[in-house]
C-alpha positions in Angstrom: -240.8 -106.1 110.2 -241.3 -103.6 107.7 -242.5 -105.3 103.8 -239.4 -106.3 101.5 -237.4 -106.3 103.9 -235.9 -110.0 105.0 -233.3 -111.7 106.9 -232.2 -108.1 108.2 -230.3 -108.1 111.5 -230.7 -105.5 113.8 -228.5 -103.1 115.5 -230.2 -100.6 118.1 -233.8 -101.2 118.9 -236.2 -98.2 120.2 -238.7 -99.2 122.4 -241.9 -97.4 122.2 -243.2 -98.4 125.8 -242.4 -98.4 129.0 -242.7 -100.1 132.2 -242.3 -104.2 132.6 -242.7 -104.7 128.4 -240.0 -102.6 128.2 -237.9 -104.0 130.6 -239.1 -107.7 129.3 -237.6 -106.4 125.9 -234.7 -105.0 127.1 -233.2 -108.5 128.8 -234.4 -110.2 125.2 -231.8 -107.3 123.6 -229.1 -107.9 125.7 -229.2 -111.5 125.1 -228.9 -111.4 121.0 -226.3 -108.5 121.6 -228.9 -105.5 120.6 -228.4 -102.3 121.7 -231.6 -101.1 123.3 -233.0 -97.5 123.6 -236.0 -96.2 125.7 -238.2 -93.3 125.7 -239.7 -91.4 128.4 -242.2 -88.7 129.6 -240.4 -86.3 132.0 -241.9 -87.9 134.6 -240.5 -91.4 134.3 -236.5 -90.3 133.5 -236.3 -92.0 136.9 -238.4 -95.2 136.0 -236.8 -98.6 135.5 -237.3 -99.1 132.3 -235.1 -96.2 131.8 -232.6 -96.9 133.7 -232.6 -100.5 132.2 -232.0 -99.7 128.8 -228.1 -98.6 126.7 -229.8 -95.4 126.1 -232.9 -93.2 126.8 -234.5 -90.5 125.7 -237.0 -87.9 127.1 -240.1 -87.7 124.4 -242.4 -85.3 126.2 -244.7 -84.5 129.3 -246.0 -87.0 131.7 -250.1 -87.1 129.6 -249.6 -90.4 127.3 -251.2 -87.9 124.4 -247.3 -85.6 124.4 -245.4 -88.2 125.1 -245.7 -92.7 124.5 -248.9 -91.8 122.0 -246.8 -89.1 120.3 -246.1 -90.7 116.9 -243.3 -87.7 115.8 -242.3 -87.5 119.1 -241.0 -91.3 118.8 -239.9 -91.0 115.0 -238.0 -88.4 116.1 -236.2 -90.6 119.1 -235.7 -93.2 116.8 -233.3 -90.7 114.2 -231.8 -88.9 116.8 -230.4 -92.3 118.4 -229.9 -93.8 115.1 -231.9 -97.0 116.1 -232.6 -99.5 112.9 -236.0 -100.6 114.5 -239.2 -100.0 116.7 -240.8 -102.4 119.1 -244.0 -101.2 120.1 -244.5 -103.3 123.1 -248.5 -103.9 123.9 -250.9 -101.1 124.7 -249.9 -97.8 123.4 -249.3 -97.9 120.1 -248.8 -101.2 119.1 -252.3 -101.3 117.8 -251.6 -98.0 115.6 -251.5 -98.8 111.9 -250.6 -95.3 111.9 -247.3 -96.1 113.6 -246.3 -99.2 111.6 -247.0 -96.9 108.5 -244.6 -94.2 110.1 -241.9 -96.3 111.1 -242.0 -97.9 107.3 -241.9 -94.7 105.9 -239.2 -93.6 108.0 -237.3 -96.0 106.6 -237.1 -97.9 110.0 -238.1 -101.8 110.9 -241.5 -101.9 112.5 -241.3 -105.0 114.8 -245.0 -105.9 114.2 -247.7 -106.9 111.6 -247.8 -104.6 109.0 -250.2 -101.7 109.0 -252.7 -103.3 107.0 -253.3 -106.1 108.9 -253.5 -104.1 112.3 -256.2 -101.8 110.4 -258.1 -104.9 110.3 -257.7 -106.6 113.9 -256.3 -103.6 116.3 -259.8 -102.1 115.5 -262.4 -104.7 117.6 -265.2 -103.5 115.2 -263.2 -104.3 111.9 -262.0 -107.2 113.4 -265.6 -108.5 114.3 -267.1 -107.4 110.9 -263.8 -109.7 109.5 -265.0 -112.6 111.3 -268.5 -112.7 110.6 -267.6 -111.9 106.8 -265.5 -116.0 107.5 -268.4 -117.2 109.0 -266.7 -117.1 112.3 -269.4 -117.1 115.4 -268.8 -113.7 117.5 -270.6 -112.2 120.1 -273.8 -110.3 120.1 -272.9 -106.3 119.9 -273.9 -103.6 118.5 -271.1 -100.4 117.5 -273.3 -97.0 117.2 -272.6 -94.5 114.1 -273.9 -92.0 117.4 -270.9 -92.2 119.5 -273.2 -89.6 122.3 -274.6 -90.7 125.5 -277.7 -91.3 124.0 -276.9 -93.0 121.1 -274.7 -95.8 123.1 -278.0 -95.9 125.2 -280.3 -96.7 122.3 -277.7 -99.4 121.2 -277.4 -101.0 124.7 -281.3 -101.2 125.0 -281.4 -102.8 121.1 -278.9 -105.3 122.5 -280.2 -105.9 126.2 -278.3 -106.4 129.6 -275.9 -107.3 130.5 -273.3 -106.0 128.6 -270.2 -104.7 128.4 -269.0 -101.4 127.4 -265.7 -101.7 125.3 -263.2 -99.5 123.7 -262.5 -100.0 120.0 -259.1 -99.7 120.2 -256.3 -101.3 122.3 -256.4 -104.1 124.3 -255.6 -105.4 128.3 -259.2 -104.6 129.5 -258.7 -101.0 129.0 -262.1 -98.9 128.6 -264.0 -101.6 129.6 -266.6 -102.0 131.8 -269.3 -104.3 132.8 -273.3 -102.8 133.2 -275.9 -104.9 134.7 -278.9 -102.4 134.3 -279.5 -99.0 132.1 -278.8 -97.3 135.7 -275.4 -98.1 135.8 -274.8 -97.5 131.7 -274.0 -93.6 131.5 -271.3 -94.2 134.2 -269.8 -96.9 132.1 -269.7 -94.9 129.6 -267.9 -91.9 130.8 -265.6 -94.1 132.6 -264.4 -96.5 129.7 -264.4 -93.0 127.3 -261.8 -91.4 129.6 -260.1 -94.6 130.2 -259.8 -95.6 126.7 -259.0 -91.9 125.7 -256.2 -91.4 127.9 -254.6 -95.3 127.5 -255.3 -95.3 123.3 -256.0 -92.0 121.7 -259.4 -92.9 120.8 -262.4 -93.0 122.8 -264.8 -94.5 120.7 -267.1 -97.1 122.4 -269.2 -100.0 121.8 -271.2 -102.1 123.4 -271.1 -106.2 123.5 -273.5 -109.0 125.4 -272.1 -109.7 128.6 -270.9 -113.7 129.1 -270.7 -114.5 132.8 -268.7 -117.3 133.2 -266.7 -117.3 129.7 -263.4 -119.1 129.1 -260.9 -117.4 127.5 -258.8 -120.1 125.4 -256.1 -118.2 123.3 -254.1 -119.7 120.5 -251.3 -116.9 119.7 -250.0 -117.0 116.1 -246.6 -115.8 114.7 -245.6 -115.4 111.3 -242.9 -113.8 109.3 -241.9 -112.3 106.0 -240.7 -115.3 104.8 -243.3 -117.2 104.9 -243.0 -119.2 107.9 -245.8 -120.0 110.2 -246.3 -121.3 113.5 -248.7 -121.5 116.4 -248.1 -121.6 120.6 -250.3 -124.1 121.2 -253.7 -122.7 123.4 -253.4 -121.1 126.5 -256.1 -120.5 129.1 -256.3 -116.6 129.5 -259.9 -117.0 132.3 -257.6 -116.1 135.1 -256.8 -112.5 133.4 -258.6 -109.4 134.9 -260.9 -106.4 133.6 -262.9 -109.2 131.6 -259.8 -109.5 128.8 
């Protein structure tokens, strides 16, 4: 939720997604009795999601960019349906400290850390230069000031294969892509650029040494304004695809 603002209830809920997070979000609404609105390109009026929700309303055109990445486009939703708070969902813009910032500012409650913390973790570098400042073991990468073709080719040959390519922003496996060799790299490239480009905003790529047969053990950690604190207990993630 947005700072200083505690114990608030909430009355209608945008939801800045779409597809099964929206719908998962939705069924959580109905049961504490919140009214739920969605937003859609004009290609998806049709979709479940937004048929699912109390209201909906059409944001833009069907390219991510005009429409779910649209920052005013969704501030705008969110007055003209009087809604009290955003969910972001995952993907999108749920990594966007520039979203938690507008929602805040808008005077709305941003269901999410608060933009200063996701300046620091939705970023992967930030986040990696965070844990190696706490001593916190990371993987070998490397994240090029020369975002060309050639400069992410200099910084995969400093590193060595294999390696992945990865997106700086966003999450799920998105821009992502595995390279075994320097012939497959400028193909990775172009590939996880577009990818990440078209699911994020921002195409901005690094590269990261390659683990083989990792397991991906997750504790997930939730914390609130008043100062409460508590863990999930681990999770094994190894099954998930796109090397998440």
């Amino acid at each position: 939720m947005g700072r200083g603002r505690l114990f608030v209830s909430i009355r209608r809920l945008l939801i800045a997604n779409r597809g099964e997070i929206a719908v998962r979000i939705m069924r959580a609404c109905r049961e504490l009795e919140i009214e739920s609105v969605a937003v859609c390109s004009t290609i998806d009026t049709r979709a479940p999601h937004a048929r699912a929700a109390d209201r909906c309303v059409t944001i833009g055109p069907p390219r991510p960019r005009e429409s779910y990445l649209s920052i005013g486009a969704l501030i705008d939703a969110a007055r003209q349906t009087d809604a009290d708070a955003v969910h972001p969902g995952y993907g999108f813009l749920s990594e966007s400290p520039e979203m938690a910032e507008a929602c805040v500012e808008a005077g709305l409650i941003w269901v999410g850390p608060p933009a200063d913390v996701i300046a620091r973790l939705g970023s992967k570098i930030e986040a990696r230069r965070l844990m190696e400042a706490a001593g916190v073991p990371v993987v070998p990468g490397d994240t090029p000031s020369d975002q060309s073709d050639d400069g992410l080719a200099e910084a995969a040959r400093r590193l060595g294969y294999p390696l992945l390519v990865k997106a700086v922003a966003g999450g799920g496996g998105r821009g992502m892509r595995a390279v075994r060799d320097a012939h497959q790299l400028a193909n990775a490239v172009r590939e996880s650029r577009r990818e990440a480009e078209a699911a994020f905003g921002d195409g901005t790529l690094y590269v990261e040494r390659l683990l083989t047969h990792p397991r991906h053990i997750e504790v997930q950690v939730m914390a609130d304004h008043a100062g409460g604190v508590v863990h999930l207990y681990e999770r094994e993630c190894s099954v998930q695809r796109r090397h998440q």
